[in-house]
C-alpha positions in Angstrom: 57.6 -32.4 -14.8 56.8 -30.3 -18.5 60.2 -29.6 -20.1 60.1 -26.0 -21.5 62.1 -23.0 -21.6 62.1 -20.8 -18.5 62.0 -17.2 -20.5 61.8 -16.7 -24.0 61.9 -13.5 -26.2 59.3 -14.5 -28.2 55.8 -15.8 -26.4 54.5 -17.6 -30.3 56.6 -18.5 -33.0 55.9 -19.2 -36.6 56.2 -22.3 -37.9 59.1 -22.6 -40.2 60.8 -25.2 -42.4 62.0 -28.5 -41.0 64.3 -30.0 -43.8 67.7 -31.3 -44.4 70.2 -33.5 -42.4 71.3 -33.4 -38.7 75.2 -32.0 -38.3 75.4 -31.2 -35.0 74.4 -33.7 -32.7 74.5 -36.4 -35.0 77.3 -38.6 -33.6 77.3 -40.1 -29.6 79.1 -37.8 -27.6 78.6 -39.2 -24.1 76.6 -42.8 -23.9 77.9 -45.8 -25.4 74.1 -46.6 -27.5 72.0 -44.0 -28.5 69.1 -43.5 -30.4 69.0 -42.2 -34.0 66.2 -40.6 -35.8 65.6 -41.9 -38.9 63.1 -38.6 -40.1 62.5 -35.0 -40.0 59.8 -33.8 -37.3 58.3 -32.3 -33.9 58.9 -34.1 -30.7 56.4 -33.1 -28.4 57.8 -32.5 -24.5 55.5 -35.0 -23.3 56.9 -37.5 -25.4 60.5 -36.5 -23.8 59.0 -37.0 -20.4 57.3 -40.2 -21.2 60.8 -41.9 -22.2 62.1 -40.6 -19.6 60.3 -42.3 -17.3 60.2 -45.8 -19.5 63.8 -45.5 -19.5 64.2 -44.7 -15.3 62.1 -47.2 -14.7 63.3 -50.2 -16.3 67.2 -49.2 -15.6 66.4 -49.3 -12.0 69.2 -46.5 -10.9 71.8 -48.6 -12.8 74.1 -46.9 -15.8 73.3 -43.6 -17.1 70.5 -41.8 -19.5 71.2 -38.5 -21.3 68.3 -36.7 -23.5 70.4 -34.6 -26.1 67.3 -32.9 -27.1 65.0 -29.8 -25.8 61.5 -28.5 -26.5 62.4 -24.6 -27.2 59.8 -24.0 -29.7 55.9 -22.9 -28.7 53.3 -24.0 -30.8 49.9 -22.6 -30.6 46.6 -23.7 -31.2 42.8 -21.8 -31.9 40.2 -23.4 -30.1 38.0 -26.2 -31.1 35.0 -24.5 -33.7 36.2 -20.8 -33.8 36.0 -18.8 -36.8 38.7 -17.8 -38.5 40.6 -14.8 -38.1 40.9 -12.3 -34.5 44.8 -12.8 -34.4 47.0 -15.9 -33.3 45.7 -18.9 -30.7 47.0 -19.9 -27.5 49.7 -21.6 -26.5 49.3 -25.4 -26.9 52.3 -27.4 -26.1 56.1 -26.9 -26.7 58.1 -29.2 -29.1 61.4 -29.7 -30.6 62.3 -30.0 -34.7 64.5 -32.6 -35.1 66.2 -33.4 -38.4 67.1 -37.1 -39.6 70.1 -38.3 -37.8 69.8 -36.3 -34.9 70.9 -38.3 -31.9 67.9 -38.1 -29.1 68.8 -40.1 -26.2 72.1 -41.9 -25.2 72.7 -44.7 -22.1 75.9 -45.5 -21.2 76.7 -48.1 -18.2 74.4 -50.9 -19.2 75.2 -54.1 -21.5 74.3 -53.5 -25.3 71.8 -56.2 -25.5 69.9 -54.0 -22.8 69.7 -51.2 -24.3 68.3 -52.2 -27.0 65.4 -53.6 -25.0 65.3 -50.3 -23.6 65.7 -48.1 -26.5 63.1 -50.7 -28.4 60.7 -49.5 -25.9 61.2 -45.9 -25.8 60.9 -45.7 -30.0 57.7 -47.4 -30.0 57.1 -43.8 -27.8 58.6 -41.1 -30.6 56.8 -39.6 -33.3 59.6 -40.5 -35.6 61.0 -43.3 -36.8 64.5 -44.5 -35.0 67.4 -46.6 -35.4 69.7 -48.2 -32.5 72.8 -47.1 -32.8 76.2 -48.1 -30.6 79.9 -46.3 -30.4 81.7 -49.2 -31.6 79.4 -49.5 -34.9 80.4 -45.4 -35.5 84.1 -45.6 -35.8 
Protein backbone atom coordinates (compact mmCIF):
# COMPACT_ATOMS: atom_id res chain seq x y z
CA UNK A 1 0.00 0.00 0.00
CA UNK A 2 1.91 3.61 -1.45
CA UNK A 3 0.71 6.41 0.86
CA UNK A 4 -0.11 9.39 -1.37
CA UNK A 5 -2.64 11.92 -1.81
CA UNK A 6 -5.86 10.94 -3.64
CA UNK A 7 -6.18 14.44 -5.78
CA UNK A 8 -4.03 17.19 -5.82
CA UNK A 9 -4.26 20.68 -7.53
CA UNK A 10 -1.01 20.68 -8.53
CA UNK A 11 0.45 17.30 -10.56
CA UNK A 12 4.60 18.66 -9.84
CA UNK A 13 5.67 20.88 -7.29
CA UNK A 14 8.88 22.93 -6.89
CA UNK A 15 11.10 22.19 -4.45
CA UNK A 16 11.19 24.72 -1.82
CA UNK A 17 12.99 25.49 1.41
CA UNK A 18 13.12 23.03 4.26
CA UNK A 19 14.49 25.05 7.37
CA UNK A 20 13.59 25.93 10.83
CA UNK A 21 11.91 24.18 13.86
CA UNK A 22 8.85 21.89 14.10
CA UNK A 23 5.73 23.84 16.07
CA UNK A 24 3.01 21.99 15.29
CA UNK A 25 3.32 18.51 15.78
CA UNK A 26 6.18 18.63 17.98
CA UNK A 27 4.75 17.37 21.36
CA UNK A 28 2.87 13.60 21.79
CA UNK A 29 -0.65 14.11 21.37
CA UNK A 30 -1.99 10.49 21.36
CA UNK A 31 0.78 7.59 22.24
CA UNK A 32 2.54 7.44 25.27
CA UNK A 33 6.47 7.14 23.28
CA UNK A 34 7.00 8.55 20.17
CA UNK A 35 9.64 9.25 17.92
CA UNK A 36 11.41 12.63 17.46
CA UNK A 37 13.35 13.82 14.63
CA UNK A 38 16.45 15.12 15.39
CA UNK A 39 16.98 16.99 11.57
CA UNK A 40 15.39 18.74 8.72
CA UNK A 41 14.49 16.45 5.64
CA UNK A 42 12.28 14.24 3.04
CA UNK A 43 10.74 11.06 4.23
CA UNK A 44 10.06 9.15 1.40
CA UNK A 45 6.39 7.10 1.54
CA UNK A 46 8.14 3.92 1.30
CA UNK A 47 10.05 4.55 4.26
CA UNK A 48 6.51 5.23 6.05
CA UNK A 49 5.29 1.97 4.76
CA UNK A 50 8.39 0.09 5.70
CA UNK A 51 7.95 1.06 9.57
CA UNK A 52 4.78 0.42 9.35
CA UNK A 53 5.15 -2.90 8.76
CA UNK A 54 8.43 -3.31 11.33
CA UNK A 55 6.24 -1.83 13.76
CA UNK A 56 2.87 -4.27 13.00
CA UNK A 57 4.93 -6.99 12.95
CA UNK A 58 6.81 -7.07 16.02
CA UNK A 59 3.67 -5.63 18.17
CA UNK A 60 1.77 -8.61 17.22
CA UNK A 61 -1.91 -6.77 17.34
CA UNK A 62 -1.03 -5.58 20.94
CA UNK A 63 -1.16 -1.66 21.92
CA UNK A 64 -1.55 0.96 19.36
CA UNK A 65 0.66 2.71 16.40
CA UNK A 66 -0.11 6.21 15.03
CA UNK A 67 2.03 7.81 12.01
CA UNK A 68 1.63 11.62 12.54
CA UNK A 69 3.08 12.28 9.23
CA UNK A 70 1.93 12.17 5.39
CA UNK A 71 3.73 12.20 1.91
CA UNK A 72 1.68 15.28 0.21
CA UNK A 73 4.56 16.52 -1.77
CA UNK A 74 5.51 14.98 -5.54
CA UNK A 75 8.84 14.89 -6.52
CA UNK A 76 9.88 14.35 -9.96
CA UNK A 77 12.69 12.98 -11.68
CA UNK A 78 14.29 13.15 -15.62
CA UNK A 79 15.32 10.00 -16.85
CA UNK A 80 18.63 8.36 -16.54
CA UNK A 81 21.17 10.11 -19.50
CA UNK A 82 18.71 12.74 -21.02
CA UNK A 83 19.77 16.07 -22.03
CA UNK A 84 18.92 18.86 -20.45
CA UNK A 85 16.12 20.94 -21.04
CA UNK A 86 12.30 19.83 -22.92
CA UNK A 87 10.40 20.89 -19.68
CA UNK A 88 9.94 19.11 -16.14
CA UNK A 89 10.38 15.03 -15.54
CA UNK A 90 8.05 12.57 -14.36
CA UNK A 91 6.75 11.83 -11.38
CA UNK A 92 9.19 9.76 -9.14
CA UNK A 93 7.98 9.16 -5.75
CA UNK A 94 6.01 11.33 -3.07
CA UNK A 95 7.63 12.45 0.19
CA UNK A 96 7.09 14.42 3.21
CA UNK A 97 9.42 17.64 4.65
CA UNK A 98 9.81 17.29 8.02
CA UNK A 99 11.50 19.77 10.26
CA UNK A 100 13.65 18.94 13.54
CA UNK A 101 11.40 18.00 16.31
CA UNK A 102 8.67 16.91 14.37
CA UNK A 103 6.98 13.97 16.08
CA UNK A 104 6.72 10.92 13.36
CA UNK A 105 5.27 7.94 14.90
CA UNK A 106 3.65 7.44 18.40
CA UNK A 107 2.71 3.78 20.27
CA UNK A 108 0.73 3.81 23.06
CA UNK A 109 -0.37 0.39 24.97
CA UNK A 110 2.91 -1.28 25.20
CA UNK A 111 5.63 -1.15 28.11
CA UNK A 112 8.38 1.68 27.58
CA UNK A 113 11.21 -0.66 27.58
CA UNK A 114 9.38 -2.13 24.28
CA UNK A 115 9.05 0.54 22.56
CA UNK A 116 12.14 1.46 22.53
CA UNK A 117 13.14 -1.87 21.01
CA UNK A 118 10.60 -1.04 18.51
CA UNK A 119 11.22 2.44 17.82
CA UNK A 120 15.19 1.48 17.82
CA UNK A 121 14.26 -0.63 14.91
CA UNK A 122 12.11 1.61 12.92
CA UNK A 123 15.03 4.68 13.15
CA UNK A 124 17.63 2.55 11.84
CA UNK A 125 14.69 2.80 8.78
CA UNK A 126 14.31 6.92 8.53
CA UNK A 127 16.39 9.11 6.61
CA UNK A 128 16.82 11.29 9.58
CA UNK A 129 18.30 11.07 12.56
CA UNK A 130 15.72 10.39 15.76
CA UNK A 131 15.46 10.54 19.33
CA UNK A 132 13.06 8.34 21.70
CA UNK A 133 10.96 10.34 23.34
CA UNK A 134 8.07 9.34 26.23
CA UNK A 135 5.02 11.55 27.87
CA UNK A 136 6.29 11.47 31.21
CA UNK A 137 9.92 12.87 30.16
CA UNK A 138 7.67 16.00 28.28
CA UNK A 139 5.93 17.45 31.21
Amino acid sequence: MLLMPRKVKYRKAQKGKNRGIATKGSRLTFGEYGLKTLENGLIRANHMETARITVARKMKGVGKFWVNVFPSKPVTKKPAETRQGKGKGDLSHWVCPVKRGKILFEIGGVPEDFAKAIFRLVAFKMPVRTKFVSRSAQV
